[in-house]
C-alpha positions as CSV (number, residue, x, y, z in Angstrom):
1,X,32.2,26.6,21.2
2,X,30.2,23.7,19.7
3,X,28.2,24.2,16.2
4,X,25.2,22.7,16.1
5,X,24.3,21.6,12.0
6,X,20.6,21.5,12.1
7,X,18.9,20.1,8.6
8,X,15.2,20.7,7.4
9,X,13.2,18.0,5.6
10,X,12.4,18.6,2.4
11,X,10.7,15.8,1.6
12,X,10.7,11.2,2.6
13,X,10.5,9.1,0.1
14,X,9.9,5.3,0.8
15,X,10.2,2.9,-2.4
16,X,8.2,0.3,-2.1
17,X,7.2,-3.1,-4.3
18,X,4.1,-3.8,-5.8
19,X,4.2,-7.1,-6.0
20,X,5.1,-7.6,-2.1
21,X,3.9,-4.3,-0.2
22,X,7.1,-3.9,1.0
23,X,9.9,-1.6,0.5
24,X,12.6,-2.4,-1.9
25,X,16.4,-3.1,-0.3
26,X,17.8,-2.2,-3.4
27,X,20.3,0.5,-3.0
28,X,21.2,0.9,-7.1
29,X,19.1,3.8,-7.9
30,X,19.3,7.4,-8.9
31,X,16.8,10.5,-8.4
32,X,15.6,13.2,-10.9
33,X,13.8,16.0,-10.3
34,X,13.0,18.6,-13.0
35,X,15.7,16.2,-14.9
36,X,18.2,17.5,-13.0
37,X,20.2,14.3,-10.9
38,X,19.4,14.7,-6.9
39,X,21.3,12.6,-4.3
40,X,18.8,12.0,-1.2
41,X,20.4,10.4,1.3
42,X,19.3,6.9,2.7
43,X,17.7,6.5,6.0
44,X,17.4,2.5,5.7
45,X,15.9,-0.1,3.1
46,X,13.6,1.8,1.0
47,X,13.8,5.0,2.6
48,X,15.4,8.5,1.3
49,X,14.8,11.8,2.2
50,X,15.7,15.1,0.7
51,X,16.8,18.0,2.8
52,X,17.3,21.5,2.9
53,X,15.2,22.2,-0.3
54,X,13.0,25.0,-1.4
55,X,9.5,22.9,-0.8
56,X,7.9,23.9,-4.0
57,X,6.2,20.9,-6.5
58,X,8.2,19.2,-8.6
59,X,8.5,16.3,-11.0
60,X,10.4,13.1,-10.2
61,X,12.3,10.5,-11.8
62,X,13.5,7.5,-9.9
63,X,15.5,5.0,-11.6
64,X,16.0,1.7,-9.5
65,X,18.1,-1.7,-10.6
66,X,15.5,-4.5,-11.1
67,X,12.5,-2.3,-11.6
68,X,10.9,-0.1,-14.2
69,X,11.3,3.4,-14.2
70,X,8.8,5.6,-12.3
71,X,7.8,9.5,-12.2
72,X,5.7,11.3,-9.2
73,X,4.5,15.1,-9.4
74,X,5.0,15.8,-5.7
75,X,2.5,18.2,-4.7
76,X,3.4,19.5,-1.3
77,X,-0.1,21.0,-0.5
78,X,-1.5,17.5,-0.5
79,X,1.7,16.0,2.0
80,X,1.8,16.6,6.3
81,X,3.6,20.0,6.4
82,X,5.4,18.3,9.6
83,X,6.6,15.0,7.5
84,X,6.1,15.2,4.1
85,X,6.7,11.5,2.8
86,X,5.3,9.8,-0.2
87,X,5.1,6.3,-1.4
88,X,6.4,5.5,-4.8
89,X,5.4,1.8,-6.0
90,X,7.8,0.4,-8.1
91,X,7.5,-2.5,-10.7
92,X,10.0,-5.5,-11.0
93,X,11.1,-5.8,-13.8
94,X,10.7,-9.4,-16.1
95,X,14.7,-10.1,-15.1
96,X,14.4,-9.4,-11.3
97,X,13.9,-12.6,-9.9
98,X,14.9,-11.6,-6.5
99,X,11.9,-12.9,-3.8
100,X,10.9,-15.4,-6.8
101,X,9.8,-14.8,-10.4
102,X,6.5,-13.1,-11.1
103,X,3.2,-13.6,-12.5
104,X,1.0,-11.0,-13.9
105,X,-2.6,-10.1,-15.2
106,X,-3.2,-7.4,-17.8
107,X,-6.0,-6.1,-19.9
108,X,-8.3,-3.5,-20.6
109,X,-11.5,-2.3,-19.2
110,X,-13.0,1.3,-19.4
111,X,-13.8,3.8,-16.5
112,X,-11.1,1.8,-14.8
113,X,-9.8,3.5,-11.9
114,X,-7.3,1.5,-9.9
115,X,-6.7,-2.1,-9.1
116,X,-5.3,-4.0,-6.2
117,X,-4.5,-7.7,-4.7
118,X,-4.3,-8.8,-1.3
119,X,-2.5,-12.5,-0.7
120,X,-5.6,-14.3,1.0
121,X,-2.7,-16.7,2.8
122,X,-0.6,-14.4,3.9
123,X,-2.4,-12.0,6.5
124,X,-0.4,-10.1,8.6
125,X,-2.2,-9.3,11.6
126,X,-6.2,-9.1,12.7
127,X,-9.0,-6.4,13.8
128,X,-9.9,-6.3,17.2
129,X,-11.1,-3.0,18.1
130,X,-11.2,0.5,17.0
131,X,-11.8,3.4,19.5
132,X,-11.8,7.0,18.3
133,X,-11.3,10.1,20.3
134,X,-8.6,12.5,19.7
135,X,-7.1,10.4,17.4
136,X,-7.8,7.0,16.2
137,X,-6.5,3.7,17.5
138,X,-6.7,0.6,16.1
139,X,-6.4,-2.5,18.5
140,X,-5.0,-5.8,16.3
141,X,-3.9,-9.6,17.3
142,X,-1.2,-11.5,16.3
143,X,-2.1,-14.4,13.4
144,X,-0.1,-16.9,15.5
145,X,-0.3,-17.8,19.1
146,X,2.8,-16.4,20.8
147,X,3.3,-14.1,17.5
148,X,4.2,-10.3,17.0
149,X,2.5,-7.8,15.1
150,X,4.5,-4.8,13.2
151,X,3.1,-2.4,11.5
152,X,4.4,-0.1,9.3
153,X,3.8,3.7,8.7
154,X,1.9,2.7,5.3
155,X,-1.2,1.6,3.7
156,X,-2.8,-1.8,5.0
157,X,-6.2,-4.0,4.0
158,X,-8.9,-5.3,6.4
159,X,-11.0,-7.6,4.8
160,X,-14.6,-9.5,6.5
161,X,-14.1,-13.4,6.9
162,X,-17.0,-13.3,4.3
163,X,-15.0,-11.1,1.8
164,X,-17.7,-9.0,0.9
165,X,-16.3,-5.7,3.1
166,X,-12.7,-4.2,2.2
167,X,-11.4,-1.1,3.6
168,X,-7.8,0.5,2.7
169,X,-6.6,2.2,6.1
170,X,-3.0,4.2,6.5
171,X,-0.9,3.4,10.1
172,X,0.7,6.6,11.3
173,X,2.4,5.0,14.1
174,X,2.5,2.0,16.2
175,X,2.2,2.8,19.5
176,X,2.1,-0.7,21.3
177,X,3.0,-4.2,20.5
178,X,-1.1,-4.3,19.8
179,X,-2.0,-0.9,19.0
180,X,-1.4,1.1,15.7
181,X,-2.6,4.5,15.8
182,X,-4.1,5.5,12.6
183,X,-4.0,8.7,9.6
184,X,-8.0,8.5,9.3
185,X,-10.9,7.5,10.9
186,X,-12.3,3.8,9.8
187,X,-15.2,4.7,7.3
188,X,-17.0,1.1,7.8
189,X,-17.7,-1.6,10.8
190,X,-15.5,-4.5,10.9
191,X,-15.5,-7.7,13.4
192,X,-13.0,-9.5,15.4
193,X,-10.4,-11.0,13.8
194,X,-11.0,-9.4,10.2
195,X,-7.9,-10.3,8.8
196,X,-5.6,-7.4,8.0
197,X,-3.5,-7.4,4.8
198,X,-0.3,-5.6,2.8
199,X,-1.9,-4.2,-0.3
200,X,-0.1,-5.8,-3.8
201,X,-0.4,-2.7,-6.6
202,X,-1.3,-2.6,-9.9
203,X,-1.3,0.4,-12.6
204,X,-3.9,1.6,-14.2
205,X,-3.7,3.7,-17.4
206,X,-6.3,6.6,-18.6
207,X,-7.8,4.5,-21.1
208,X,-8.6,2.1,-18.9
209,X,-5.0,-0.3,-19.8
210,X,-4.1,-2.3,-16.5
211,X,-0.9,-4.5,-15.3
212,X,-0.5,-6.2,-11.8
213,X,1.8,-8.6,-10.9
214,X,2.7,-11.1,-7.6
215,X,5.7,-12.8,-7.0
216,X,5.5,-16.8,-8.2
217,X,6.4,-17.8,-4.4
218,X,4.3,-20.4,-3.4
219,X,2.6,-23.8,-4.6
220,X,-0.8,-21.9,-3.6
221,X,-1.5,-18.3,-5.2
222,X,-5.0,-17.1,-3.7
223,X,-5.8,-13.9,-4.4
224,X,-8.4,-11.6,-4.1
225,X,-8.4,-8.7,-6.1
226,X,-10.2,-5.1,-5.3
227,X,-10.7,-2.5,-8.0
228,X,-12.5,0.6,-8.8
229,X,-15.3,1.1,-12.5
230,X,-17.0,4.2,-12.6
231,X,-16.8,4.6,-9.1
232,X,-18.4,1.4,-8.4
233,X,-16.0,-1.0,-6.3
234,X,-15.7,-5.0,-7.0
235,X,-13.6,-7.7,-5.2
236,X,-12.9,-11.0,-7.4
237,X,-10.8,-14.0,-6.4
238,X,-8.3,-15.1,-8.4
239,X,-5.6,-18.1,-9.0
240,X,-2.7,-16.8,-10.3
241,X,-1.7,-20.5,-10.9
242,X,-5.0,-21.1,-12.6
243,X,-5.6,-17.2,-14.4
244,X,-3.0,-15.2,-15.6
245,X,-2.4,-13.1,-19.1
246,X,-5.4,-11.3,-20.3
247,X,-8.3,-11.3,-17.9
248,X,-11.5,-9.6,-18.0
249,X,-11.6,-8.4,-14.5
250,X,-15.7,-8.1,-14.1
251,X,-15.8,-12.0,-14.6
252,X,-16.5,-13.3,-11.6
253,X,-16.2,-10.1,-9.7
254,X,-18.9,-8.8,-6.9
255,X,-20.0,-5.5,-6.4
256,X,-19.4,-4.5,-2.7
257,X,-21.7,-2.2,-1.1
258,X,-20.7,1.0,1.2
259,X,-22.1,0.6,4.7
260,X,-20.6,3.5,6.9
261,X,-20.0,3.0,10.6
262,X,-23.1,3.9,12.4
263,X,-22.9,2.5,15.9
264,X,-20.1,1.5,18.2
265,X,-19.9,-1.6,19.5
266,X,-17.0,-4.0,20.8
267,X,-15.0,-4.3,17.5
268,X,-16.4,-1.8,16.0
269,X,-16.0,2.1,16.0
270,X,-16.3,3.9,19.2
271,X,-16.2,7.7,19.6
């Protein structure tokens, strides 16, 4: 007679990087929840998941070798009852210097909500079309002639060639070498070849206290960062060669104005 072991998620957790939007190799870590020292097991770089647990919320405390220190209340009324998984952004720390040393702006400025970057040299795919039906699908090109295109199950940026239209959209799978297949429904129109971006995270504290930092990896830093005042949105380029330390954020920064998708047209939403 053969036993068959079956295990229940409990809950996947992928580490990932602020300063690169992707998840962290680093395998020197330990897991806390309620204080109490948990040992998920490792399903490949940056990814753990806890099994056979009583699904009820809880605090966590992830400890990881090059990076600060970083708690989560998981919620599990907010996660996919069918795969639970959560993202936990984690900040190198001024000694990691693995992927290049970093560079960072800070400050303060009240109603703050959150703040982002995207690497204007470093898109990783672009728009072509979006068609929606059962579910939606997302149609992208390679950046290179010849090129791939991989996606992962996470949070991207699509940004208009004139920079004045950003919208944050989550893969759930990739379906095709060209097709991603996405959580939610695009809320604005976007063109062909609207680049596509991996998100860089800041933090933002309640009274409005902010930190982000980029990897120093290249002669060229272009930036363009994307945060949230009041529950106004603003996108502002930035140099991190040229700008770094203290910055007042609303220098230079544009207001961006929310256009939903009305109409469907070829690379645009069709339902």
């Amino acid at each position: 007679m053969t036993a068959v072991i079956t295990a229940r998620l409990t809950l996947a957790i992928r580490l990932v990087d602020t300063t690169t939007g992707r998840e962290v190799p680093e395998s020197d870590n330990s897991f806390y929840i309620d204080g109490g020292l948990v040992h998920p097991m490792r399903k490949g770089p940056g990814t753990y998941v806890l099994v056979n647990m009583s699904r009820e919320d809880f605090l966590m405390r992830i400890c990881v070798r090059g990076f600060m220190d970083e708690e989560v209340n998981v919620r599990f009324d907010t996660l996919d009852q069918r795969l639970p998984i959560i993202d936990v952004f984690l900040m190198p720390t001024e000694k990691n210097q693995i992927g290049g040393g970093t560079i960072q702006i800070n400050g303060t400025l009240s109603g703050l909500e959150f703040i982002q970057a995207i690497n204007l040299n470093r898109p990783v795919a672009a728009f072509q079309s979006v068609v929606t039906r059962k579910e939606t699908k997302m149609t992208v090109l390679p950046i290179t002639t010849g090129g791939g295109v991989a996606l992962e199950e996470m949070a991207y940026a699509i940004l208009s060639k004139d920079q004045m239209r950003y919208e944050v959209f989550t893969v759930q799978q990739q379906d095709a070498p060209t097709s991603v297949v996405l959580r939610d429904r695009l809320k604005f129109q976007h063109e062909l070849n609207d680049r596509i971006f991996r998100i860089i995270y800041g933090r933002a504290g309640p009274r409005g206290d902010f930190i982000l930092k980029i990897r120093d990896d290249a002669k060229v830093l272009n930036y363009l960062l994307y945060f949230k005042v009041d529950g106004e949105e603003y996108l502002r380029p930035i140099d991190f060669h040229l700008e770094s330390g203290v910055i007042e954020p609303l220098e230079g920064a544009t207001k961006i104005s929310v256009q939903e998708v009305t109409e469907g047209k070829e690379g645009k939403e069709e339902t």
